[in-house]
KOLROKE-808419 format. One line per field, with one value per atom (N, C-alpha, C): residue number from 1; atom name; z, y negated, x negated. Coordinates in Angstrom, 3 decimals, padded with zeros to 6 digits. Layout:
# residues N
num: NUM,...
atome: CA,...
pz: Z,...
py: Y,...
px: X,...
# end
This chain:
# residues 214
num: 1,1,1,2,2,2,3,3,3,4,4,4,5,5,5,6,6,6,7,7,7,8,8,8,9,9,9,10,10,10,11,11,11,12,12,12,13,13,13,14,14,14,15,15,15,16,16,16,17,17,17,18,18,18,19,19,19,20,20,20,21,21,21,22,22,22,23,23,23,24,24,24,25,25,25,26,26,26,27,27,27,28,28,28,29,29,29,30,30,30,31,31,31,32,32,32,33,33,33,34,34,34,35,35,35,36,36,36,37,37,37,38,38,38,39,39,39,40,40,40,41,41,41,42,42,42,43,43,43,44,44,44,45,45,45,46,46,46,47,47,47,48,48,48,49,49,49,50,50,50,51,51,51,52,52,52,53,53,53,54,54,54,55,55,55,56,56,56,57,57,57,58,58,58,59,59,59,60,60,60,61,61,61,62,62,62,63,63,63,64,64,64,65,65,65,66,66,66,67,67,67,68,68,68,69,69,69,70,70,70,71,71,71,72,72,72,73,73,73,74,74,74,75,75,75,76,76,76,77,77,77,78,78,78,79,79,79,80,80,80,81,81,81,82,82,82,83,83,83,84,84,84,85,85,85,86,86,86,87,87,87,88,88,88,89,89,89,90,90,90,91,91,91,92,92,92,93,93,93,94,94,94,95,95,95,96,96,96,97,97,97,98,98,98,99,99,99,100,100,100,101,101,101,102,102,102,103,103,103,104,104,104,105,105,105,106,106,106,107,107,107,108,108,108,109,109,109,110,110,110,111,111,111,112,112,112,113,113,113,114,114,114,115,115,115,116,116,116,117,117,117,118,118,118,119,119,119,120,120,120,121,121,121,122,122,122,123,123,123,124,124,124,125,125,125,126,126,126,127,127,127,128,128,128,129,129,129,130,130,130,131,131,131,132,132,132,133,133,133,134,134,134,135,135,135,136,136,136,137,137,137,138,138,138,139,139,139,140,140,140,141,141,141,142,142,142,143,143,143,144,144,144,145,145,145,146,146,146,147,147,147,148,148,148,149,149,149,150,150,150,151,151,151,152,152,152,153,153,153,154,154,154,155,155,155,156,156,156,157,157,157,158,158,158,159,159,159,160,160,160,161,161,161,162,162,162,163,163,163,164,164,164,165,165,165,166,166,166,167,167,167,168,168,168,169,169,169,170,170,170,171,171,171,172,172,172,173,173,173,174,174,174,175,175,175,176,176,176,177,177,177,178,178,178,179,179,179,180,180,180,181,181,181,182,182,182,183,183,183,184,184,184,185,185,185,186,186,186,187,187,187,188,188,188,189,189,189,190,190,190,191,191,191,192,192,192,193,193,193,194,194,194,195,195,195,196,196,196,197,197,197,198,198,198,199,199,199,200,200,200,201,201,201,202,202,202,203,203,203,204,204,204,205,205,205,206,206,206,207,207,207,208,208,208,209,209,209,210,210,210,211,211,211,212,212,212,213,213,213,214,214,214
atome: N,CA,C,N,CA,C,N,CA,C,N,CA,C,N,CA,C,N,CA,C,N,CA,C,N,CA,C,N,CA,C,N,CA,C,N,CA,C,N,CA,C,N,CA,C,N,CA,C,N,CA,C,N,CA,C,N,CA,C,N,CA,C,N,CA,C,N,CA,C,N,CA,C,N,CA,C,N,CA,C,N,CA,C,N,CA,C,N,CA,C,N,CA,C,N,CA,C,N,CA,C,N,CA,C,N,CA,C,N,CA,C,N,CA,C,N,CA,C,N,CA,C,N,CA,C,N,CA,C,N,CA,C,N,CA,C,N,CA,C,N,CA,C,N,CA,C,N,CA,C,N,CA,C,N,CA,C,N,CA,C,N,CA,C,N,CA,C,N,CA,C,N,CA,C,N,CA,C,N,CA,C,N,CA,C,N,CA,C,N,CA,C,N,CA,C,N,CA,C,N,CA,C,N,CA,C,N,CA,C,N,CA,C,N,CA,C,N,CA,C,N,CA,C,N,CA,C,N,CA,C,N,CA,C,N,CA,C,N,CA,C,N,CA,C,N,CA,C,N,CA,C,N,CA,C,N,CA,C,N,CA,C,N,CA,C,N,CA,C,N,CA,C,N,CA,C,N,CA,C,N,CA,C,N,CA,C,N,CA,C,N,CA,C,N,CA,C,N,CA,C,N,CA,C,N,CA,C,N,CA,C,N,CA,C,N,CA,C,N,CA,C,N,CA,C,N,CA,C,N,CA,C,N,CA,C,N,CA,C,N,CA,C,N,CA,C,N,CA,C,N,CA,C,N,CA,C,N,CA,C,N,CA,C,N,CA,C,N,CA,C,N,CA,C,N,CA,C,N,CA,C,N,CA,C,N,CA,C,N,CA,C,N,CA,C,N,CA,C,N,CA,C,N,CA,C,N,CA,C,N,CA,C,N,CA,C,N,CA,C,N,CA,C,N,CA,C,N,CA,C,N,CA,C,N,CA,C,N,CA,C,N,CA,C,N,CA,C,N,CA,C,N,CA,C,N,CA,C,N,CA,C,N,CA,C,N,CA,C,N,CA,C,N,CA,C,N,CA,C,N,CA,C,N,CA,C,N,CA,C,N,CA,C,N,CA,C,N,CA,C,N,CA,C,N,CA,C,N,CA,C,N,CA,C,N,CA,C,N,CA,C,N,CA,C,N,CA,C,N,CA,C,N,CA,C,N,CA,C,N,CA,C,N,CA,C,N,CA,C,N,CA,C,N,CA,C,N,CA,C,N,CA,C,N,CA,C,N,CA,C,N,CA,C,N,CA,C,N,CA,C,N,CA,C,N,CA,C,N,CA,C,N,CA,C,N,CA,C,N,CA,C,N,CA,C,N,CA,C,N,CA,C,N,CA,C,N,CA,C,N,CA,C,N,CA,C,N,CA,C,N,CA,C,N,CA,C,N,CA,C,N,CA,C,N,CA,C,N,CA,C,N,CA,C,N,CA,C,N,CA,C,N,CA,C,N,CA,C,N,CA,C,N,CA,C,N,CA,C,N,CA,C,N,CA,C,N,CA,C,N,CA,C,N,CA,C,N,CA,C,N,CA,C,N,CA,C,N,CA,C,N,CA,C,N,CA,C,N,CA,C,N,CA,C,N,CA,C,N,CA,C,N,CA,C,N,CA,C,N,CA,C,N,CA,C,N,CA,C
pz: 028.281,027.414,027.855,028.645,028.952,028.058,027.291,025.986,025.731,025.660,025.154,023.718,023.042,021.762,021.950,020.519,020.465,019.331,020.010,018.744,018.471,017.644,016.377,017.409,018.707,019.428,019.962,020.667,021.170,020.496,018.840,017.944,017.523,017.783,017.425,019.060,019.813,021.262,021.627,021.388,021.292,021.328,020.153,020.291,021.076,021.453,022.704,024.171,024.286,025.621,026.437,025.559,026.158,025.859,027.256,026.848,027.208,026.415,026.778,027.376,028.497,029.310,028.588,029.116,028.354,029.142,028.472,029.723,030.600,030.490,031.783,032.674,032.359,033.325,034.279,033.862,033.886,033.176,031.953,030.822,031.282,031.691,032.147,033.238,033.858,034.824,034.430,035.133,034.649,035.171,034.096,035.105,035.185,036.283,036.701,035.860,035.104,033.781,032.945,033.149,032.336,031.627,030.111,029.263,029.352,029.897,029.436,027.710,028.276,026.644,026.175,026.718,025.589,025.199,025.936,025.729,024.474,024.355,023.743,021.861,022.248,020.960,020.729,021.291,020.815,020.009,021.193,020.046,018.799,018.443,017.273,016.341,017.054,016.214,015.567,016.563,016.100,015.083,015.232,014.445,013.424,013.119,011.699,011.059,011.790,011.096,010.863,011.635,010.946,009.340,009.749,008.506,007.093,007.060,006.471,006.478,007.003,007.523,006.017,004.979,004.157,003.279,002.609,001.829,000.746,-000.121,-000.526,-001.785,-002.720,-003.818,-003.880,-004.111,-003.866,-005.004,-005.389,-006.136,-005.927,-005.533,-005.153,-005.597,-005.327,-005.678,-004.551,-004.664,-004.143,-003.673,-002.260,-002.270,-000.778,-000.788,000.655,000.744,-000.234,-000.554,000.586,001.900,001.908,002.161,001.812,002.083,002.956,004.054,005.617,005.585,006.394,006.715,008.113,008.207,009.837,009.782,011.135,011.624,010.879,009.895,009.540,008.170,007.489,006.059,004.859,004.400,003.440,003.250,003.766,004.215,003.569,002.999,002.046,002.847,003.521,003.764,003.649,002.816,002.426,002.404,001.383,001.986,000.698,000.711,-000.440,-000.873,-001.806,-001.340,-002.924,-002.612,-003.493,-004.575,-005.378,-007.197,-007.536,-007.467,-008.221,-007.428,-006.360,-005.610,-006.507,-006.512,-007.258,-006.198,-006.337,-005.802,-004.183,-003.304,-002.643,-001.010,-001.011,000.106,000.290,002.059,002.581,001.361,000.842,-000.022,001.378,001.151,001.721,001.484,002.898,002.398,003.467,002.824,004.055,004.411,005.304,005.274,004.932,004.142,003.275,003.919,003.937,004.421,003.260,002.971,001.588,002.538,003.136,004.147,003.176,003.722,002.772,002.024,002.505,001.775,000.942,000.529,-000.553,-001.150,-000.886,-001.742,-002.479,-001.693,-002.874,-004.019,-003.138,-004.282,-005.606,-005.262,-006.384,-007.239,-006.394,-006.992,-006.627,-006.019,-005.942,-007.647,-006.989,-008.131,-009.237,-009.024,-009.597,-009.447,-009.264,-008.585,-009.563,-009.594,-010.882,-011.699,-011.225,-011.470,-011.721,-011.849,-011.834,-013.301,-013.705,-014.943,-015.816,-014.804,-015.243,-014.790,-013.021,-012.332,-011.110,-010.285,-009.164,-008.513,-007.010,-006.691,-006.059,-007.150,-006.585,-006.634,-005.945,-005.649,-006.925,-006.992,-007.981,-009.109,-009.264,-010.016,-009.193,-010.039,-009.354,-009.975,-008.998,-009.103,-008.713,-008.678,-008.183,-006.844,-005.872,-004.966,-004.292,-003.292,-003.155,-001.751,-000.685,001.134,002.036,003.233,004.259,005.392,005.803,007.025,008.022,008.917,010.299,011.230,012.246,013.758,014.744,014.325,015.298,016.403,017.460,018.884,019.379,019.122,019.906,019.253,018.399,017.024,017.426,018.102,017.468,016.094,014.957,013.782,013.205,011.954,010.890,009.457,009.477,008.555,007.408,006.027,005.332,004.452,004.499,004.151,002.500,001.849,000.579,000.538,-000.218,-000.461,-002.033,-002.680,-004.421,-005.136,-006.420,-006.923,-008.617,-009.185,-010.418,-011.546,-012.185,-012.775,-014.428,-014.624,-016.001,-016.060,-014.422,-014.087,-014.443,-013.727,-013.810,-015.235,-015.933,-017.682,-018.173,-017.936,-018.637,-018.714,-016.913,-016.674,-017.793,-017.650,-018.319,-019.433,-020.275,-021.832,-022.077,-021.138,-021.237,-021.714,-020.521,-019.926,-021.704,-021.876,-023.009,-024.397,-024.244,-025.736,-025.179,-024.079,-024.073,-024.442,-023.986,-023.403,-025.462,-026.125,-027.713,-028.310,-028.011,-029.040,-028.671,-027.152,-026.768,-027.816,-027.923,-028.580,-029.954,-030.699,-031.894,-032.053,-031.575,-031.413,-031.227,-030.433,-030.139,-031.539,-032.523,-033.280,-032.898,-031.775,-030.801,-032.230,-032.350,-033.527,-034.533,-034.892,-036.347,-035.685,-034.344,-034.025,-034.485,-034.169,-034.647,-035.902,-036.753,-038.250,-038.913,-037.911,-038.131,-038.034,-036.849,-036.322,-037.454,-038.353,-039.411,-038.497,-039.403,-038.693,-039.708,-039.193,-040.251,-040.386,-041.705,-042.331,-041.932,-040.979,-040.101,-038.260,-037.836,-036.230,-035.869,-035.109,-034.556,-032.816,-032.309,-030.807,-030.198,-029.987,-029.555,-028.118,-027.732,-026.454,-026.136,-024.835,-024.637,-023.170,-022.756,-021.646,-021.034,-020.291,-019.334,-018.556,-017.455,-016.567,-017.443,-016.364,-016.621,-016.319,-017.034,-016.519,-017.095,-017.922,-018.317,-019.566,-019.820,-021.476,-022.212,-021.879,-022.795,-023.028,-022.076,-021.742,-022.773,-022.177,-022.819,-024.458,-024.927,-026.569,-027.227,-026.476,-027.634,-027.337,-026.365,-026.382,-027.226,-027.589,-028.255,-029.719,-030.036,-031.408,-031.392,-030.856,-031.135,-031.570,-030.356,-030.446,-031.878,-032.362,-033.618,-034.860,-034.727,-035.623,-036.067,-037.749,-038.013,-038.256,-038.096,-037.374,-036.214,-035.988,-034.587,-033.587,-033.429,-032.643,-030.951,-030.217,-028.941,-028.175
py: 009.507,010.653,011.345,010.360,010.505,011.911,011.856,012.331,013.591,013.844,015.539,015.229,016.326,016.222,015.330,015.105,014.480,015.911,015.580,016.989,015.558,015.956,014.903,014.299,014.434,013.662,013.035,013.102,011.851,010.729,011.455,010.308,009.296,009.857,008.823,007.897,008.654,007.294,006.570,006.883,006.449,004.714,004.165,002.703,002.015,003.236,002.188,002.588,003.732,004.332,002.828,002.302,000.886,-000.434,-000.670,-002.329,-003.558,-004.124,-005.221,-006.499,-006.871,-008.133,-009.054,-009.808,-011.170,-012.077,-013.404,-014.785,-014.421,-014.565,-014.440,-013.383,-012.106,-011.392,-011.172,-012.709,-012.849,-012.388,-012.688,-011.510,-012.000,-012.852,-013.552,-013.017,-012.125,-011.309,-009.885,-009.091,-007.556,-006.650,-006.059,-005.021,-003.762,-003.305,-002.240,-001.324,-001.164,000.245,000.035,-000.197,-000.330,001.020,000.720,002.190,002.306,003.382,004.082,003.809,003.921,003.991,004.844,006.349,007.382,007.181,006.507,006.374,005.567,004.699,003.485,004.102,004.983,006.381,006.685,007.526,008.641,007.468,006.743,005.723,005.428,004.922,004.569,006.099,006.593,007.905,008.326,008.328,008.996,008.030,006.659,005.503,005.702,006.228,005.898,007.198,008.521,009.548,009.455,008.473,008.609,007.857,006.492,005.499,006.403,007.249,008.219,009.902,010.100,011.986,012.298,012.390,013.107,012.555,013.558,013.021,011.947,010.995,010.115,009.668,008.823,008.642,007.366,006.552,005.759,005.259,003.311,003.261,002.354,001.958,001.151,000.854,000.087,000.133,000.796,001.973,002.375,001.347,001.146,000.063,000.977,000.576,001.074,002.678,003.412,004.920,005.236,006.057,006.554,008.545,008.645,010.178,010.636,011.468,011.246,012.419,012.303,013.087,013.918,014.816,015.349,016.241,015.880,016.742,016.906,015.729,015.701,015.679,016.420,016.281,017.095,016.150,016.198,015.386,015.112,014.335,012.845,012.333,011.081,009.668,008.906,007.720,006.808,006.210,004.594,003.862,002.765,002.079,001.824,001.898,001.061,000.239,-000.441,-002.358,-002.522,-003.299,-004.183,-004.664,-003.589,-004.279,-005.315,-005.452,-006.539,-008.075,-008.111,-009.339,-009.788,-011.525,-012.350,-012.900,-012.471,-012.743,-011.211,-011.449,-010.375,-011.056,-012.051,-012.769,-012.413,-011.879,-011.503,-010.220,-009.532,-007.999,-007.473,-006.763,-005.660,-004.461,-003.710,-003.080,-001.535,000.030,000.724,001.554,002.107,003.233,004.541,005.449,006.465,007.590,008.555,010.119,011.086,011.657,012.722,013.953,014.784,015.723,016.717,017.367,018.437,018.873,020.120,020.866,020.439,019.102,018.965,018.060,017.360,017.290,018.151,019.598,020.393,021.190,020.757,021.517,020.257,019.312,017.592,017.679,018.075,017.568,018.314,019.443,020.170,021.301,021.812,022.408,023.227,023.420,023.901,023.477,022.498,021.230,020.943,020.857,020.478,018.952,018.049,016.570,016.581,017.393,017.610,016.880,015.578,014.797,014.553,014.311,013.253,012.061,011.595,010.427,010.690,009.885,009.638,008.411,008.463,007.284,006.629,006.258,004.798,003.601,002.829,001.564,000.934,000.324,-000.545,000.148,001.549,002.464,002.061,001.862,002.480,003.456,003.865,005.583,005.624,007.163,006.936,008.177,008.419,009.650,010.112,010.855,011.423,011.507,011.278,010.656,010.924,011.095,012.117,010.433,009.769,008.555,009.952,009.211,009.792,008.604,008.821,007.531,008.447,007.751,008.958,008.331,008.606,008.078,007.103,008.533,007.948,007.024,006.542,005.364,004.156,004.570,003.616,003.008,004.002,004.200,004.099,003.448,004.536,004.726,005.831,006.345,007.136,006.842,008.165,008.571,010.194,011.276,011.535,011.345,012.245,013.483,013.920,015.636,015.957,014.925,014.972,013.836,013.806,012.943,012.812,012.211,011.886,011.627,012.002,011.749,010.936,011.350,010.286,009.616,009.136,007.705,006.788,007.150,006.624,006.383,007.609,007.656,006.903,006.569,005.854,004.233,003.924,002.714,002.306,003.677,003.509,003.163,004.072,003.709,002.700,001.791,000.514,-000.756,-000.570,-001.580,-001.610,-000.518,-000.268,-000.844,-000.726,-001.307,-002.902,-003.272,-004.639,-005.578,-004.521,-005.141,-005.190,-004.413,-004.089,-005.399,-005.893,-006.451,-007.553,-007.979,-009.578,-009.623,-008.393,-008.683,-008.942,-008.372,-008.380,-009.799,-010.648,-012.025,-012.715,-012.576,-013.450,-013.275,-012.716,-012.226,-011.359,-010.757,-010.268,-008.858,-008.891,-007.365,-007.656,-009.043,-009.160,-009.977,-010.203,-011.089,-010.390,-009.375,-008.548,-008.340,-008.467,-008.654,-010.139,-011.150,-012.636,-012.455,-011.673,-011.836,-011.580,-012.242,-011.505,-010.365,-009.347,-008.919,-008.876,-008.526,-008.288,-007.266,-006.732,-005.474,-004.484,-004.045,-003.303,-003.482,-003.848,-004.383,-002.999,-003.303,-002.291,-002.582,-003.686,-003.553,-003.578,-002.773,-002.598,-002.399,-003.376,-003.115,-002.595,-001.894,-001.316,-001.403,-001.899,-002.116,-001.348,-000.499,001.221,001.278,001.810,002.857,004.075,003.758,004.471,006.274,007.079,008.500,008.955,007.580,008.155,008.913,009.403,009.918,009.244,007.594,006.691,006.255,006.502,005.966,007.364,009.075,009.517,009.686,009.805,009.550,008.479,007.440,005.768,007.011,007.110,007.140,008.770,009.762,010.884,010.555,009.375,008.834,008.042,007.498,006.628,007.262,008.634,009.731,010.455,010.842,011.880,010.806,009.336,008.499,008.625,008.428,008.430,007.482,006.131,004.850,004.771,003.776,004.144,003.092,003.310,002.254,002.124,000.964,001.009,000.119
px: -006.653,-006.978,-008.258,-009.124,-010.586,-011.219,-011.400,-012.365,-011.888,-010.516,-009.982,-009.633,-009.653,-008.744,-007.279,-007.234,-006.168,-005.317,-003.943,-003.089,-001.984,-001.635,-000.089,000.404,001.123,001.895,001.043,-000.144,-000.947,-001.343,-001.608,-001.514,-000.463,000.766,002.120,002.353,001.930,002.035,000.865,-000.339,-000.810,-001.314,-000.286,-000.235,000.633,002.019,002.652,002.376,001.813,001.504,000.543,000.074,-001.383,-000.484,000.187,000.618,-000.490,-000.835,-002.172,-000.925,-001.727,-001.393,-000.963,000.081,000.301,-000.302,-000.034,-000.817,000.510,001.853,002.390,002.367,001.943,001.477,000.172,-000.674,-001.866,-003.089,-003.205,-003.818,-004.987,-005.820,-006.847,-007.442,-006.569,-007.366,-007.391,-008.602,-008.764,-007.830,-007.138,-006.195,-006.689,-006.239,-006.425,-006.327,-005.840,-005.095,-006.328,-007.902,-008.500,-009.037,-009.271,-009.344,-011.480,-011.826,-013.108,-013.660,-015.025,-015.129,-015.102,-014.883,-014.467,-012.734,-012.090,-010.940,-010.587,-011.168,-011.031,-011.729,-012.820,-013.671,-011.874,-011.413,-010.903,-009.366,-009.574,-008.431,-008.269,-010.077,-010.136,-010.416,-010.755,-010.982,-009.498,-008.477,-006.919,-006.282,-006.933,-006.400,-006.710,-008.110,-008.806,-008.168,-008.115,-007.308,-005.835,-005.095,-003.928,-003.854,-004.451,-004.611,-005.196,-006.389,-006.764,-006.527,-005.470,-005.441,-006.214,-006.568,-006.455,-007.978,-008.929,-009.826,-009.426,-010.199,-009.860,-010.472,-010.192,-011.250,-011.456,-012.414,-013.290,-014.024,-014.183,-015.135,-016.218,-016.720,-017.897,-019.505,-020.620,-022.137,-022.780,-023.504,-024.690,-025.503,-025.839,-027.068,-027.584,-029.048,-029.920,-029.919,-029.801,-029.418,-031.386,-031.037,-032.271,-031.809,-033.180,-032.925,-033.629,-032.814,-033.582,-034.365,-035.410,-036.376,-036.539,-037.392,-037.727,-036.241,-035.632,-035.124,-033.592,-033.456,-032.048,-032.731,-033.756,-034.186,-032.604,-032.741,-031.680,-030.559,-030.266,-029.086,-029.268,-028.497,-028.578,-026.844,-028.493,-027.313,-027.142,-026.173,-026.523,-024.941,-024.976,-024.004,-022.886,-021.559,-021.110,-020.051,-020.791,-020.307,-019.346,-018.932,-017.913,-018.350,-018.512,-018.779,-018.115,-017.448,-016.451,-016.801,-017.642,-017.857,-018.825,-018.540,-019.957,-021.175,-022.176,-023.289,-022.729,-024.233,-024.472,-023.869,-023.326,-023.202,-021.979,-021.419,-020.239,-019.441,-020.007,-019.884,-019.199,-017.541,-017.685,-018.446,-018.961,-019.558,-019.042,-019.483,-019.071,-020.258,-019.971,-021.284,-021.074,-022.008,-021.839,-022.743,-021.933,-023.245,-022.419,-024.219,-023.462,-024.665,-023.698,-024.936,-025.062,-025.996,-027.065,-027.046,-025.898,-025.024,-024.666,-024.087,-023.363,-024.378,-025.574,-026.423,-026.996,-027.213,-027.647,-026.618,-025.415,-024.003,-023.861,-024.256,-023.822,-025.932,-026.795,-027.963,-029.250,-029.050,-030.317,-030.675,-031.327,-031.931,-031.296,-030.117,-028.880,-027.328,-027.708,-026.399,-025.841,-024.720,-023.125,-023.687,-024.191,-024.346,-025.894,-026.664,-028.003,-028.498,-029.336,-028.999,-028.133,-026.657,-025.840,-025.785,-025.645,-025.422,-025.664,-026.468,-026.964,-026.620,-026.079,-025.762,-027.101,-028.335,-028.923,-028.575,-029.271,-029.188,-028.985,-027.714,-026.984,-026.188,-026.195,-024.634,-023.477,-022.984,-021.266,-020.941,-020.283,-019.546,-018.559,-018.149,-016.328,-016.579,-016.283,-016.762,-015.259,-015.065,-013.978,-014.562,-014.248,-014.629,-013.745,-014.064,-013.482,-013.523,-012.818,-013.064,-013.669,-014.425,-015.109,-015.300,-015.350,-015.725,-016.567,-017.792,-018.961,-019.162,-018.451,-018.691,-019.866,-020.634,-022.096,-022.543,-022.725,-023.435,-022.258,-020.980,-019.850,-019.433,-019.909,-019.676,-018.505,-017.876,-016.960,-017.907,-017.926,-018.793,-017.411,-018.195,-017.039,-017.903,-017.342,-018.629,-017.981,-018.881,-018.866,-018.643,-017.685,-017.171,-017.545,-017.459,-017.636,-017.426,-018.446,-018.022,-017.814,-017.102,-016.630,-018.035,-018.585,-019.355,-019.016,-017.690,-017.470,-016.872,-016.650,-016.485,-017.851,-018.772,-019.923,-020.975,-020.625,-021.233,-020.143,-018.901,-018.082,-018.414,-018.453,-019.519,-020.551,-021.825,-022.516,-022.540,-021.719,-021.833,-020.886,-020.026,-019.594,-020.555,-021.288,-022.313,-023.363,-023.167,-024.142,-023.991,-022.429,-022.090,-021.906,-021.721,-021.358,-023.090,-023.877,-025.047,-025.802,-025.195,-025.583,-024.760,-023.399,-023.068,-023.276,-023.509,-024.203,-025.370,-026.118,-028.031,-027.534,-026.524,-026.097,-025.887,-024.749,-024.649,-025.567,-026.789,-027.621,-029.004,-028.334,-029.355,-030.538,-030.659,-031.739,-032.252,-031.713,-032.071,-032.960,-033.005,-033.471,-035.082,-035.509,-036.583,-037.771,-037.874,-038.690,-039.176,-038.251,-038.429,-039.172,-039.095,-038.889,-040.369,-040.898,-042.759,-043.380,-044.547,-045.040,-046.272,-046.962,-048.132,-048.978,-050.091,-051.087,-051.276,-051.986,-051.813,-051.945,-052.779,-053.544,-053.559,-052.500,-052.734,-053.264,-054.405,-055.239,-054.945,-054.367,-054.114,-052.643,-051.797,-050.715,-050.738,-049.639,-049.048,-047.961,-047.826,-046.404,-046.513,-045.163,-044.507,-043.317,-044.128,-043.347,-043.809,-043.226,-043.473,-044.466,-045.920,-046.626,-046.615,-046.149,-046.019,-044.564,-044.177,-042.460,-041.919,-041.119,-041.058,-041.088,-041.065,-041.244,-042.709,-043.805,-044.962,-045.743,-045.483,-045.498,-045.675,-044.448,-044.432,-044.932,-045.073,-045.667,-047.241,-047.968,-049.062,-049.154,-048.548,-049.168,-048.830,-047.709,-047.925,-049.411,-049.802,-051.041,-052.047,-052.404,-052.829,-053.221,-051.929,-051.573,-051.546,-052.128,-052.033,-053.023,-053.337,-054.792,-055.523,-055.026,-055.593,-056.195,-057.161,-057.765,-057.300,-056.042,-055.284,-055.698,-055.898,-056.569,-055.067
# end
């Protein structure tokens, strides 16, 4: 093929056009009919498009999400692995590119998904993916085209009620009530992220309190 396009009929011979050696033909020695490595690219390239001709939908965990910088700034690539596996050991996992463009169509400053769902590290989501085989890397990469967002709030507000009626069972609701205080606690703590809307509001109630709470 030595590195031309491939059109529909190169793809259907493809797998019998290459007979690999048997031991009785001496498979143990190198034959001559040996394939290039662009040959061997464009193979897997026609392979992975027939198995996939068509975009796809997808559900998996976000993990290693970076967002590249310099010369490829924008471009978001990370990896995604097998929710449903227990513990992080032998996770399938794939590799993910969501390029620019469609980062800023899913999440820039006027982006469709713009504070609903983001694929960081540890969401699952549902996305819709294009297979690719990038030669030079010896890659299969599959690119994000879009993604499902109430897949992911559905997740969410799953996780949410499961995570409410465990605390309900465990009595977790009423501990608070159990602590006595004294009449006047003048030293409160709070545990946030410093700079958050949560860190925020405890501290402009303290503020607007007319106790002199520290």
């Amino acid at each position: 093929m030595n590195g031309r396009d491939l059109d529909s009929s190169d793809e259907r011979d493809l797998f019998t056009d290459w007979d690999v050696p048997s031991e009785e033909d001496g498979g143990d020695r190198p034959s001559d009919e040996s394939l290039t490595v662009p040959e061997v690219a464009d193979r897997m390239k026609a392979a992975l498009e027939q198995t996939f001709p068509e975009s796809f939908w997808i559900v998996g965990e976000a993990s290693g999400l970076e967002r590249a910088v310099g010369g490829r700034s924008g471009h978001w690539y990370f990896n995604l692995v097998d929710d449903q596996a227990e513990g992080d050991r032998q996770r399938a996992s794939l590799n993910v590119i969501m390029w620019r463009g469609t980062v800023e169509k899913l999440f820039g400053a006027k982006g469709k998904l713009v504070g609903q769902v983001e694929p960081v590290d540890g969401v699952v989501f549902r996305a819709r993916v294009k297979a690719d085989f990038y030669a030079p890397h010896g890659k299969v990469n599959f690119i994000i085209e879009e993604i499902d967002p109430s897949y992911t709030l559905g997740k969410l507000d799953q996780q949410r009620k499961e995570t409410v009626a465990k605390l309900e069972k465990e009595g977790a609701f009423q501990w608070n009530k159990e602590v006595p205080l004294g009449e006047v606690p003048l030293a409160i703590g709070v545990i946030s992220s410093e700079g958050s809307a949560a860190h925020h509001d405890f501290m402009e109630g303290l503020e607007s309190s007319p106790w002199a709470f520290r």
